[in-house]
N, C-alpha and C positions, 0 to 999 in steps of 0.2 A: 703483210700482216693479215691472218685471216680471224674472223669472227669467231669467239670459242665460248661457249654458252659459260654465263657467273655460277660458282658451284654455289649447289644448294647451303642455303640458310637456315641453320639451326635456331629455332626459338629458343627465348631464353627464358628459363622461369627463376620466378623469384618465391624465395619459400618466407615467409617470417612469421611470426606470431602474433596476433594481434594482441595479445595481451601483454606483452611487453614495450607494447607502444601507447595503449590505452591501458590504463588501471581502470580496471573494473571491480565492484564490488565482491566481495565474495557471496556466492550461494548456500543463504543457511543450510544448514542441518545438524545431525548429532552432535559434530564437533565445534560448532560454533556456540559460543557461553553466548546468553544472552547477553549482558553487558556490551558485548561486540555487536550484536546486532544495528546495523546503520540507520540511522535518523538523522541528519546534518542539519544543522540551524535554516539551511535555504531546505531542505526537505518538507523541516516544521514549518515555517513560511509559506510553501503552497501548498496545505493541508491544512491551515487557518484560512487560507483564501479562498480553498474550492467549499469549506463548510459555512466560511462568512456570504460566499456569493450565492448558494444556493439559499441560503436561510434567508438573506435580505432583498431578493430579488423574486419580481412575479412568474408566473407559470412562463409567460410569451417573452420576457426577458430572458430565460433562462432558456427556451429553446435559441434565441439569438446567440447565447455565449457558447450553446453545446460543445461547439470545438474547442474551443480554449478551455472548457471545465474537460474536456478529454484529452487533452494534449500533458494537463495538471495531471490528472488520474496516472498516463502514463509515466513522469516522470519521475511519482514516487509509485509507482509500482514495484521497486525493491523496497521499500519498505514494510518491514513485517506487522501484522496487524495489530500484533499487539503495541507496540511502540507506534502506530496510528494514533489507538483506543488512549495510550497517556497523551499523547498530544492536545487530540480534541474533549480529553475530560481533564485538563489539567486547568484552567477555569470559569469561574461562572460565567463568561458570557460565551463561553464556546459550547457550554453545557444547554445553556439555554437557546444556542441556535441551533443545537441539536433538536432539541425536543420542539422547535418552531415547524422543522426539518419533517419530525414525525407526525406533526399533526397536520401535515399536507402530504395527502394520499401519491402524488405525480412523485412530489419531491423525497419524499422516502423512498418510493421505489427504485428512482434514479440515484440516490445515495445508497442503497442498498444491494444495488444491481451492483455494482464495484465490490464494497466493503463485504459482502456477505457473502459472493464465489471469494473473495480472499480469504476471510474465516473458514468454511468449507474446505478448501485447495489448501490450506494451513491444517486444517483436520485431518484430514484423509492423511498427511504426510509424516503426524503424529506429532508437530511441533508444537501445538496448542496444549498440549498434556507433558510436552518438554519444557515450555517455559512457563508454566503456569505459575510454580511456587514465585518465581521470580517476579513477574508478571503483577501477581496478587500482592507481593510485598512492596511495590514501587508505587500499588494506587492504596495501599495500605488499608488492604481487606484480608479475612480469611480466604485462601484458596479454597477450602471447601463452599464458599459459598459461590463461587462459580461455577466448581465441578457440573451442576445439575445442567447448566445452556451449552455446555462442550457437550454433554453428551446426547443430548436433544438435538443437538445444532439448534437451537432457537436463537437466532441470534438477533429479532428486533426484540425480544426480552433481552437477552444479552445486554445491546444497549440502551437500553429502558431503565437496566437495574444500576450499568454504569454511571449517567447523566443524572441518575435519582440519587447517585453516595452523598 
C-alpha cells in the first residue's frame, strides 16, 4: 500500500436567515400605522425604571448604576419616541419624576442625551410629523399644539409642555 495524499476538503457553508430564527421587531416607517408601533408591557417596565432610577437617585449613585441605566437605554431602543413620551407622561408620579429629572442640570442632560438624539433621528426621518395626529390624540391634546417644538426641535420645551398637561 502506498501513502496517497486525502483529497481536498471542501468547506461547507451554511446560508440561513437570521430572521427567521429570531423575530425581530419590524423597522418603522411609512408603512407602519402607529397603532403597531411596539411598546411591550416589559418595554414600559424599563422605561419606568430608568426614569424612576434616575429621578430617585443622587448624582454619584447614578454614575454607579451608568451601565445598567445603559444597557436599559439600549434595550428599548426600538421603541419610538413617541410611545416613550405616553409611557413616562401617562401618570403623576412619572410626570413628577420627570420634572425632578429637569431640575437637575447632570440628570437632564443624561436623560436627554438618549431621549433627544431619538426625537432628532425620528425628525430628520419624518416620523414625528407622521404620527403626530395619532400621537396627539392618545395624550389627548390638539396636534397643533405640538406642531411648534417638532419644528424647532426644542425638545426640553417639548417635554416641559408634556409633564405640565
Amino acid at each position: 500500500m502506498h501513502d496517497c495524499p486525502a483529497p481536498p476538503v471542501k468547506p461547507i457553508h451554511f446560508h440561513f436567515n437570521l430572521g427567521s430564527i429570531i423575530k425581530l421587531p419590524p423597522k418603522p416607517g411609512k408603512d407602519i400605522p402607529y397603532s403597531e408601533l411596539i411598546c411591550t408591557d416589559q418595554d414600559k417596565a424599563y422605561i419606568v425604571e430608568i426614569i424612576t432610577t434616575i429621578a430617585d437617585n443622587s448624582k454619584f449613585s447614578l454614575l454607579l448604576k451608568q451601565t445598567h441605566l445603559k444597557n436599559l437605554g439600549a434595550l428599548i431602543n426600538h421603541v419610538h419616541p413617541y410611545k416613550f413620551l405616553v409611557v413616562a407622561t401617562s401618570s403623576p408620579q412619572l410626570k413628577a419624576a420627570i420634572a425632578l429629572i429637569f431640575d437637575d442640570y447632570f440628570k437632564k442632560n443624561g436623560f436627554m442625551d438618549g431621549l433627544g438624539a431619538r426625537l432628532s433621528t425620528e425628525a430628520e426621518k419624518g416620523s414625528l410629523e407622521q404620527y403626530l395626529p395619532q400621537f396627539a390624540a392618545e395624550i389627548g391634546i390638539p396636534a397643533e399644539e405640538i406642531q411648534p417644538f417638532l419644528r424647532s426641535r426644542e425638545w426640553d420645551g417639548f417635554i416641559h409642555f408634556l409633564i405640565n398637561l
